[in-house]
One Martini backbone bead per residue (centre of mass of N, CA, C, O) as a GRO file, in nm:
protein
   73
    1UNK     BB    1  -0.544  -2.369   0.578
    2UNK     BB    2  -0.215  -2.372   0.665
    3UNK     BB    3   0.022  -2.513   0.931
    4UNK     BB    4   0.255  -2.375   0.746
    5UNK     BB    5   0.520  -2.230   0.752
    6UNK     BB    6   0.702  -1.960   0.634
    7UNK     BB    7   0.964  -1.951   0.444
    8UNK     BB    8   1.272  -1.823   0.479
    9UNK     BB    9   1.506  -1.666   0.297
   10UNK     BB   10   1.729  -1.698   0.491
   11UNK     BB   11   1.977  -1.940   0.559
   12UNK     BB   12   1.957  -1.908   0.847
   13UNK     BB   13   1.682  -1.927   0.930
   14UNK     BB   14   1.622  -2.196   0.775
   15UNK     BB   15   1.791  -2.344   0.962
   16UNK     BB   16   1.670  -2.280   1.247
   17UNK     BB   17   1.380  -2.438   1.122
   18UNK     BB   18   1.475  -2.692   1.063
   19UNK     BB   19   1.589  -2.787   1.347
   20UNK     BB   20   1.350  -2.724   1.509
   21UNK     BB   21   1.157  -2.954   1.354
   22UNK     BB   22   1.409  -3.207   1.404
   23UNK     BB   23   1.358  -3.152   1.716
   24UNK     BB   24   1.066  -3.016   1.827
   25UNK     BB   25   1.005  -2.741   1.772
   26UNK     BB   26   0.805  -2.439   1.765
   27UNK     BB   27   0.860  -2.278   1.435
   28UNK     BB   28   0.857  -1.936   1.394
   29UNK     BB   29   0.846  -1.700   1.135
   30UNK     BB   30   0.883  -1.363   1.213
   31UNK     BB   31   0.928  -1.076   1.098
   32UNK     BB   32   1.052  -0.818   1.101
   33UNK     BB   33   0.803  -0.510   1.119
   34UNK     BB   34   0.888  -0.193   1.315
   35UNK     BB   35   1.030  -0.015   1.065
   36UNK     BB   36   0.858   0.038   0.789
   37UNK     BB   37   0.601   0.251   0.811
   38UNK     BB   38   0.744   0.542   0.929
   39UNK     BB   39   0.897   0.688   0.734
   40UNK     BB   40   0.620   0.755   0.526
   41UNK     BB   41   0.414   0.881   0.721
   42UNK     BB   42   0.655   1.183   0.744
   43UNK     BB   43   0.803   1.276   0.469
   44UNK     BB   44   0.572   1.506   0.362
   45UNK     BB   45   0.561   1.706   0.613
   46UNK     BB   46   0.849   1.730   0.650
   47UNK     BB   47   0.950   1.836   0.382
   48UNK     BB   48   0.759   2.084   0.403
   49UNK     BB   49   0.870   2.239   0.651
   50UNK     BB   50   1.145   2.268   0.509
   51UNK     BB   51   0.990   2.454   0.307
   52UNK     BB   52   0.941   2.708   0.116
   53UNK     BB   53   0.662   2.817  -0.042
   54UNK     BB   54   0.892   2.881  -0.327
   55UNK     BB   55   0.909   2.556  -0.335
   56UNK     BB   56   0.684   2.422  -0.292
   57UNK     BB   57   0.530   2.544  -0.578
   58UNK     BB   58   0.782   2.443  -0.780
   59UNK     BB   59   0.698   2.119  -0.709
   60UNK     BB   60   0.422   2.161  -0.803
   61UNK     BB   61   0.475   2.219  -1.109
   62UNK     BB   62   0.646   1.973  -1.160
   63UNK     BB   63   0.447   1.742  -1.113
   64UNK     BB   64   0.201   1.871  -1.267
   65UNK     BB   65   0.331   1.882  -1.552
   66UNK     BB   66   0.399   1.534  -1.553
   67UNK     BB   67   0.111   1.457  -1.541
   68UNK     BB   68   0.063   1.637  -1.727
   69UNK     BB   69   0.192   1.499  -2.005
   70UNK     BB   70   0.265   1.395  -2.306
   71UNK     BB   71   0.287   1.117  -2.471
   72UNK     BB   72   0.495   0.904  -2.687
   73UNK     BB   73   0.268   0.711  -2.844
   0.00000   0.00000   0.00000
């Protein structure tokens, strides 16, 4: 692989990143990704705890439904 860091999209950060190589510092951009895969991983949990049975059916229904549901090719 190659030691060449990946450049970041925002031009605040490429620019402190150009700097930095410019300077002789060592500069990695490492992306904040502390937030990303939480709300992922709770979201269908808490749906079905906040709904009654008969919303539960209804959406399995409905989801059922889309899954056979014969295409118009």
């Amino acid at each position: 692989m190659t030691d060449k860091p990946k450049r970041p999209r925002d031009a605040n950060q490429l620019a402190h990143m150009i700097a930095g190589i410019a300077t002789g510092d060592d500069v990695k951009h490492e992306p904040d990704t502390s937030g990303q895969r939480k709300g992922g991983l709770k979201g269908g949990k808490a749906k079905a705890q906040s709904l009654t049975p008969e919303q539960r059916s209804e959406a399995a229904q409905v989801a059922a439904a889309a899954r056979w549901k014969k295409s118009d090719d």
